[in-house]
C-alpha positions in Angstrom: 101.2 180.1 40.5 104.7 179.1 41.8 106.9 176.3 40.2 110.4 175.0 40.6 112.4 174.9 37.4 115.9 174.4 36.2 118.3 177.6 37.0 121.2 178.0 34.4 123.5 181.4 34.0 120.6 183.9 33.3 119.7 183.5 37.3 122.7 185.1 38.4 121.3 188.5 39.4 118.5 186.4 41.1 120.3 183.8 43.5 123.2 186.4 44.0 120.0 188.7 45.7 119.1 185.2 47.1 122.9 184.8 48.4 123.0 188.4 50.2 119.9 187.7 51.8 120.4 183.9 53.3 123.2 185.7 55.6 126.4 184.0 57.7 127.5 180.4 57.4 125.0 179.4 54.9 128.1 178.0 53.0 126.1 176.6 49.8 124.9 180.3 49.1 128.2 182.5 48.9 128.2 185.8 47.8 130.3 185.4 45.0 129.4 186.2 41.7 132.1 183.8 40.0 131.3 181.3 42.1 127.4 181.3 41.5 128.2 181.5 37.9 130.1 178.6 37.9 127.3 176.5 40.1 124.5 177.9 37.5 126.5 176.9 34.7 127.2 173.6 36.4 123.4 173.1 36.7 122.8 173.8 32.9 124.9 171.1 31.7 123.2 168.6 34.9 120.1 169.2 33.3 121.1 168.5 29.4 122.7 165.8 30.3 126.2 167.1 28.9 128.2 165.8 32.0 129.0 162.4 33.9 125.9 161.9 36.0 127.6 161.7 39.1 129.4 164.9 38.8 126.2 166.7 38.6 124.7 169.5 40.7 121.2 170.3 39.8 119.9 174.2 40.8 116.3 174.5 41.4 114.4 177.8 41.0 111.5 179.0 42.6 109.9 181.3 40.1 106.3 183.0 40.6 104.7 182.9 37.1 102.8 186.0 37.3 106.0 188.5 38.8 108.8 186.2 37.1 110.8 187.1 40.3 112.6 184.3 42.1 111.2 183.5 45.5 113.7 180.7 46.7 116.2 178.5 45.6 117.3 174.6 46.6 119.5 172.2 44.7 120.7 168.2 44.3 124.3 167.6 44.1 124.1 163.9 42.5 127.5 162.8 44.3 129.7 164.1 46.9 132.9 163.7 48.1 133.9 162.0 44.4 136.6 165.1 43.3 137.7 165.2 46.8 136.8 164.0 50.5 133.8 165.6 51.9 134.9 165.9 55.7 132.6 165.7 58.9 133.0 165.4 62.2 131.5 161.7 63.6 130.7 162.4 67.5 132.0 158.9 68.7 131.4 157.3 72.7 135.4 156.4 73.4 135.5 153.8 76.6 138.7 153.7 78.6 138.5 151.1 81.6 141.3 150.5 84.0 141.6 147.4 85.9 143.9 148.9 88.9 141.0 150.8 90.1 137.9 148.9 88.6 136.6 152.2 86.7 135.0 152.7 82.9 134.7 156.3 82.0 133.2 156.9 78.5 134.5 160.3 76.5 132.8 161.6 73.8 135.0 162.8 71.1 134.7 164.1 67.1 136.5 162.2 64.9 137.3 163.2 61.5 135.3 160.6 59.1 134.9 160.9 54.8 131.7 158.4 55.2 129.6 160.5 52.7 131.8 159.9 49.7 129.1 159.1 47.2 125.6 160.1 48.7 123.4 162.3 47.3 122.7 165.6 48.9 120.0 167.7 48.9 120.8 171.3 50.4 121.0 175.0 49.6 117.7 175.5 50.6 116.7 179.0 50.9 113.2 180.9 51.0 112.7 185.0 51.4 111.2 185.4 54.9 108.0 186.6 53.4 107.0 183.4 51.3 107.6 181.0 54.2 104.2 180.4 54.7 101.3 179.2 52.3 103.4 176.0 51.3 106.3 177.6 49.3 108.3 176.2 51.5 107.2 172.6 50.9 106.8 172.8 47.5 110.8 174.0 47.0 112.0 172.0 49.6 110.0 168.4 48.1 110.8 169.2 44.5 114.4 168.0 45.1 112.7 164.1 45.7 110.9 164.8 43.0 113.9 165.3 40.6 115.3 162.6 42.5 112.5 160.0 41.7 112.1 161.2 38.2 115.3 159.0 37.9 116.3 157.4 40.4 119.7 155.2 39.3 121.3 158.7 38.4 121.4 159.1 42.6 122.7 157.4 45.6 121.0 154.8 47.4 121.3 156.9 50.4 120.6 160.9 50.5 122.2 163.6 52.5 121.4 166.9 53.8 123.5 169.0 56.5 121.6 171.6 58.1 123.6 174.8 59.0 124.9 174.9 62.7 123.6 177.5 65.6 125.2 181.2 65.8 124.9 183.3 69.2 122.8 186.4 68.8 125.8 188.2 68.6 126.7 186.8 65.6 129.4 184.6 66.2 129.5 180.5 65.7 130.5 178.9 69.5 131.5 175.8 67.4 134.3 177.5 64.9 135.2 179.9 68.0 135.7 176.7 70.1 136.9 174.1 67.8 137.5 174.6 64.4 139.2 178.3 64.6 142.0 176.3 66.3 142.6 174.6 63.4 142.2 176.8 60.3 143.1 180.3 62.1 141.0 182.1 59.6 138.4 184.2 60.1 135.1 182.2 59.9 133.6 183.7 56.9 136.8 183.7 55.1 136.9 180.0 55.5 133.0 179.8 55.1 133.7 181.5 51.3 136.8 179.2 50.5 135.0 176.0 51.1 132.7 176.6 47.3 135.3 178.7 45.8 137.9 176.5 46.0 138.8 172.8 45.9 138.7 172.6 49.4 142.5 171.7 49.8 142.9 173.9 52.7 140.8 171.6 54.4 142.2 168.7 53.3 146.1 169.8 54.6 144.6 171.6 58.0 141.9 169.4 59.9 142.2 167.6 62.8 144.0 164.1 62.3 142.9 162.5 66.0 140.0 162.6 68.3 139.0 166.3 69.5 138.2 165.2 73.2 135.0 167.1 73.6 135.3 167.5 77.5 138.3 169.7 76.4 136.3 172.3 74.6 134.5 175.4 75.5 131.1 174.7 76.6 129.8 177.2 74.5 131.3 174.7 71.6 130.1 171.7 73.4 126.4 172.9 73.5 126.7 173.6 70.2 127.5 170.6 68.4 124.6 169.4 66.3 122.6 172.1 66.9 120.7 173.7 64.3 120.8 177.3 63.5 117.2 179.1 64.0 116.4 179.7 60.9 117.3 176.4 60.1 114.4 174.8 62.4 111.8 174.5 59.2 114.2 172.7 57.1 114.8 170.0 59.9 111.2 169.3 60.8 110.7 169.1 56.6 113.5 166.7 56.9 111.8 164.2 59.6 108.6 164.4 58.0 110.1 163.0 55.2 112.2 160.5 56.9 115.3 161.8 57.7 117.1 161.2 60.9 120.4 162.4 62.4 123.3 160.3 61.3 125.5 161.3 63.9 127.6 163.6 61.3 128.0 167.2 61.9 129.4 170.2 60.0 133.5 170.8 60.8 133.2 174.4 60.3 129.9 175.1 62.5 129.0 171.8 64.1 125.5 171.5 62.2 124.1 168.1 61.7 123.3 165.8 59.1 120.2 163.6 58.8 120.2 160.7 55.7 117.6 158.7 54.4 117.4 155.6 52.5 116.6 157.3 48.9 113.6 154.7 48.3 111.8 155.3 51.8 112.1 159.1 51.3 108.0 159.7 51.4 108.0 162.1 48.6 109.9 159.2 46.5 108.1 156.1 47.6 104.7 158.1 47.4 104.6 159.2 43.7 103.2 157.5 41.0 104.0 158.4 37.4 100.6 158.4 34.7 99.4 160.4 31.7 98.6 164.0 31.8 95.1 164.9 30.5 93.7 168.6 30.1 90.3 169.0 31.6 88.7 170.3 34.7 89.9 168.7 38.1 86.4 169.8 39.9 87.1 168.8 43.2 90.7 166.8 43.3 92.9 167.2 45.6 95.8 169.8 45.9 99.0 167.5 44.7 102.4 168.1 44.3 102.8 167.6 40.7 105.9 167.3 38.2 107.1 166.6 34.9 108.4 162.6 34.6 111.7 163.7 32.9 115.1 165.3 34.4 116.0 167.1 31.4 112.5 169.3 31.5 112.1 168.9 35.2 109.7 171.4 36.5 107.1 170.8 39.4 104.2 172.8 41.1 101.1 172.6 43.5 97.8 172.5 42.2 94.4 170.8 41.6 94.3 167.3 40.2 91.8 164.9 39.6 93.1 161.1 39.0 91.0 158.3 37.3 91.5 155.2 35.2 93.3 157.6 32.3 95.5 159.3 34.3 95.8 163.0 36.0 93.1 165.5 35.0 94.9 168.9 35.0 93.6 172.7 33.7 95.1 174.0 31.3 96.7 176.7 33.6 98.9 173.8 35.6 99.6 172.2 31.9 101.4 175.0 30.6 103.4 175.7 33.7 104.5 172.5 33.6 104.9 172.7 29.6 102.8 169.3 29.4 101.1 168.2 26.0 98.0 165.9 26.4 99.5 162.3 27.1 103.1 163.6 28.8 104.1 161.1 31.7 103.5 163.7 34.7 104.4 162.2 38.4 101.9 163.4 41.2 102.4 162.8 44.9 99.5 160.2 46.1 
């Protein structure tokens, strides 16, 4: 059986594996030991509660039961751009019209914008290649709205997720070769690593302070902008199905997008209903996404479920993953 549970500091070796293997410009996975540490130990003291709740970053796991070994990894970051701006680029439609010669041309440009501050974001989504099938990948990636329904005034009122931006076969990133090099003049994965392991200041004293005319740029770069990198094609349909949709953001380092939600319309939020957990045999209910009602013992899992007047008959097997007692509030996806 697989189920998402908290991470704290004993899953460094784990998500540092997880890191290695998630590869270039996945920015919320770097392969950093300190820097992991730091976001693991952040995530213990989310999940007990021991900071402000809008400087949290929650960590989820995805553990099989029977190995122990960690199959993927996702996370909630309650609040962002509250310690400091978090930057995008908005493509914006500038119109110029000039009277003299009765003409209108429209330009599109990429302005920098901080209209994030605040939102909830759900990212750092990241599955080994050979569990992306058999609904590992839906279980990880809904167990963030989930944790996010389990209490909902400790999030925004609008969620977030930014969806890493396309790389050539070769490697390289058109979008930082085209734009945002020409800014930060650092090597891509250099900047890449800076943005978690530090407070981001470079960004703050380097980006762009007017319009990038995108007619100016490389067509490679141009092309590029809010595309989504191929491994990252999974994630975004996951995203619409739960009713995402682009918000016109993308990434300043590789020109990925970023698709928002209202919080209360995400489907996995709006279509879960919290009732009493009772141990028996499910027979023939339905395969549900299932999860315990609390933050503080969050922990979520597929499996067979049979709902009447008393509540959510589950075996005993899904009761102890889940640490349930007979009568714990459990919240199942309807």
């Amino acid at each position: 059986m697989l189920v998402v549970r908290p991470a704290g500091p004993s899953d460094l070796a784990s998500l540092m594996e997880l890191a290695i293997l998630s590869g270039r410009g996945f920015t919320s996975l770097p392969e950093d030991e300190t820097t992991l540490l730091n976001r693991l130990t952040l995530s213990e003291a989310s999940f007990t509660g021991t900071i402000a709740p809008r400087e949290a970053w929650y960590t989820l796991m995805l553990e099989d039961l029977e190995t122990g070994r960690i199959e993927g990894v996702c996370g909630v970051r309650a609040a962002v751009g509250v310690a400091r701006p978090h930057f995008s680029f908005r493509v914006m439609t500038l119109a110029q019209f000039s009277s003299a010669i009765n003409t209108r041309f429209d330009h599109q440009a990429l302005v920098l914008v901080n209209e994030c501050a605040g939102w909830t974001e759900v990212g750092s989504l990241y599955l080994r290649p050979e569990r992306r099938s058999g609904g590992a990948g839906s279980l990880l990636a809904r167990s963030r709205y989930m944790l996010i329904g389990a209490d909902r005034k400790c999030f925004s009122e609008t969620v977030m997720a930014e969806l890493r931006g396309y790389f050539a076969p070769d490697g390289t990133c058109p979008f930082w070769e085209g734009v945002a090099s020409k800014f930060f003049r650092l090597p891509f994965d250099q900047a890449d690593h800076m943005v978690m392991s530090t407070d981001g200041q470079f960004i703050l004293d380097l980006a762009p302070r007017h319009p990038i005319y995108v007619e100016l740029i490389l067509e490679a770069a141009q092309d590029a902008i809010g595309k989504v990198h191929i491994e990252g094609e999974a994630a975004r349909a996951m995203l619409e199905h739960e009713g995402f949709r682009s918000s016109g953001l993308v990434d300043i380092f590789d020109g990925g997008p970023t698709y928002s939600a209202p919080r209360d319309a995400i489907k996995t939020i709006e279509r879960t209903e919290a009732m009493a957990a009772i141990t028996g045999d499910p027979g023939k209910g339905a395969e549900r996404l299932i999860c315990s009602a609390s933050v503080e013992e969050f922990r979520a899992t597929r499996a067979r479920v049979r709902i009447d007047e008393g509540g959510a008959i589950l075996d005993a097997v899904t009761m102890d993953a889940l640490r349930l007692l007979p009568g714990d509030l459990v919240r199942v996806r309807i």
